[in-house]
C-alpha positions in Angstrom: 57.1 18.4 32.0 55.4 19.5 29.2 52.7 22.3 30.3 50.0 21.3 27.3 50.4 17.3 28.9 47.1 16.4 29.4 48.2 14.6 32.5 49.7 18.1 33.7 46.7 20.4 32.7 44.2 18.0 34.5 46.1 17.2 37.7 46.7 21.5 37.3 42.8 21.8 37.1 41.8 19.0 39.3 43.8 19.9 42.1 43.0 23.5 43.0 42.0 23.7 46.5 38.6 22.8 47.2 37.4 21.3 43.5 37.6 17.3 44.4 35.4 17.8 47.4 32.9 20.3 45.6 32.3 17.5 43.5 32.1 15.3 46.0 29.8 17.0 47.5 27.3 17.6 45.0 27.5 13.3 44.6 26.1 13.3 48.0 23.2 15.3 47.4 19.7 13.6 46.3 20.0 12.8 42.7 23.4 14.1 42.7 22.0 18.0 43.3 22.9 20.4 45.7 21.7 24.2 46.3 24.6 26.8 46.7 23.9 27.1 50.9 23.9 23.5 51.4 27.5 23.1 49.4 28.4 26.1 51.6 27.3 24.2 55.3 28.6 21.4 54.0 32.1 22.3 53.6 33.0 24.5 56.2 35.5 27.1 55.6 35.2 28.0 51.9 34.0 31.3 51.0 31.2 32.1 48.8 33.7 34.0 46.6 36.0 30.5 46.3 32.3 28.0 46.0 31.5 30.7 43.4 34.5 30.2 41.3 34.8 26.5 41.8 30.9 26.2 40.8 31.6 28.9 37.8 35.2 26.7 36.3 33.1 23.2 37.0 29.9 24.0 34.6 32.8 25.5 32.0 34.8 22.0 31.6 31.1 20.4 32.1 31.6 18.7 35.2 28.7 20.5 36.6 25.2 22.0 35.2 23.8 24.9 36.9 19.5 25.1 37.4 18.0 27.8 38.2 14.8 28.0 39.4 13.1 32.0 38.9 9.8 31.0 39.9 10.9 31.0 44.3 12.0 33.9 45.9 14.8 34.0 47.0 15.9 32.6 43.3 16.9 29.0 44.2 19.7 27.7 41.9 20.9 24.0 42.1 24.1 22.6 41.2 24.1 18.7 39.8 26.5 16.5 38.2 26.6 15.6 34.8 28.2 12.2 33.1 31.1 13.6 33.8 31.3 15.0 37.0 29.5 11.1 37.9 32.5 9.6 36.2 34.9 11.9 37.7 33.1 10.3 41.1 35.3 7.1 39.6 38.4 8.6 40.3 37.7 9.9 43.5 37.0 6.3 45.0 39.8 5.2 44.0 41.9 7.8 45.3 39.6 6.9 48.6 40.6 3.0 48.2 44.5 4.5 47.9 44.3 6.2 50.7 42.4 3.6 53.0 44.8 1.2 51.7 48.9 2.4 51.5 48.1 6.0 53.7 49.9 5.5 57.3 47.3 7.1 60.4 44.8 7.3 58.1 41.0 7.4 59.6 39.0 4.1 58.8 36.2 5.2 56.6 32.9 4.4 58.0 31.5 3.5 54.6 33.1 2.5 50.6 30.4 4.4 49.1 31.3 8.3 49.0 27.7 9.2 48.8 26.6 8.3 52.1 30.4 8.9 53.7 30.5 11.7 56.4 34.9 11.8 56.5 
């Protein structure tokens, strides 16, 4: 396949470990907004250096806008979707409905909307 396919340079981007569910994450958040700590509670066993990253390559395609708010100490900064990343949310259901559909041993979701899911 042809490496400047855009099919091949976004499944290449989209899939590096962690990305879909950063996203997803910051979806779930009020308003579609989540501070660095909560992203990092919320998923577990990524490291700050690999959030970091994720956060940094997400706001450079425009998936993601950083805030940052000087006037709190510690300084607070806040991570929130933008038309984008909320249509990139699109996607992501419908890999969801995939999986609850065709995937064999596959965990019934508790909920179709991703916002409120906790799988």
């Amino acid at each position: 396949m042809d490496k400047s396919c855009t099919v091949n340079r976004t499944v290449r981007y989209l899939t590096k470990k962690w990305t879909l569910l950063v996203i997803l994450e910051i979806y779930k958040g009020p308003d579609h907004t989540r501070r660095f700590s909560e992203l990092m509670e919320a998923l577990g066993d990524i490291t700050q250096k690999v959030l970091s990253e994720r956060l940094h390559e997400l706001e450079a395609e425009g998936i993601v806008q950083k805030k940052v708010d000087a006037t709190t100490f510690p300084v607070k900064s806040e991570y929130s979707l933008t038309g984008s990343g909320l249509a990139l949310m699109d996607v992501i259901r419908g890999i969801k409905r995939w999986a609850l559909t065709y995937k064999i041993d596959n965990i019934p979701c508790g909920s179709q909307s991703c916002e409120v899911c906790v799988l």
